[in-house]
Steps between C-alpha positions, in 0.01 A plus 500: 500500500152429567273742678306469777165527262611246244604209818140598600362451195750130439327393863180579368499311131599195648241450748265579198677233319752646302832258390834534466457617119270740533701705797797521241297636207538902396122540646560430842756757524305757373207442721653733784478769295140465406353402800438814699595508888189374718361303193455126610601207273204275464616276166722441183479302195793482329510379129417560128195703429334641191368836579089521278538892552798515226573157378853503737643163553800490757610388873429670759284491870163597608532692847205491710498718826303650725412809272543416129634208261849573303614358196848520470728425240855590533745429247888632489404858306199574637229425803144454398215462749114615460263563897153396494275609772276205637204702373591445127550170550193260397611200592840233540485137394727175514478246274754217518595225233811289663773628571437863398205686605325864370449779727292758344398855599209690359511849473260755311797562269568135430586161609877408650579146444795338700625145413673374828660204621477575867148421620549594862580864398189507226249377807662739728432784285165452371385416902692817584302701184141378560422677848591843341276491222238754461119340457672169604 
């Protein structure tokens, strides 16, 4: 039975453009959990990335809300997800080759690349990410 946060949080993915997939996958279950009470989801990209910081390649979702970005990866034996604060972040890009597109997040630690397919999410986000950047 689904909670009261995680129909909130269904409501709010699809007017950022989320699809049918991507509210079935293991990720958007477990975002209740790491999105604290109060905290305001701005935007999601859902998809492959290859983490620079430690050479990880898997699927997961960037989280972008009003206080920090999430990566989350959650797999059946174990939930992964790393918090930047805005003020590490240097920068967020999108690069698009049809039909997949590149959202990527510079950090001081390292770059986060995520290969998407759903471009209204990846425009979502990085409009969502710009405004809180410090020096932007």
């Amino acid at each position: 039975m689904k909670t009261k946060a995680d129909r909130e949080i269904i409501a709010r993915l699809k007017t950022l453009g989320a699809v049918a997939y991507d509210l079935v996958l293991p990720e958007t279950k477990a975002m209740s959990s790491v999105i604290h009470p109060g905290e305001k989801l701005l935007g999601v990209v859902y998809g492959r990335y290859k983490d620079d910081r430690d050479g990880t390649v898997s699927r997961g979702v960037l989280i972008a809300t009003d206080q920090r970005v999430v990566l989350l990866n959650k797999k059946p034996l174990f939930t992964q997800n790393d918090e930047f604060a805005y003020r590490t972040i240097g920068g967020v890009e999108y690069t698009r080759v049809w039909p997949a597109g590149t959202v990527t997040l510079h950090n001081r630690m390292g770059d986060i690349h995520v290969r998407t397919f759903n471009r209204k999410c990846a425009e979502t986000f990085v409009a969502a990410i710009e405004p809180n950047l410090v020096g932007q």
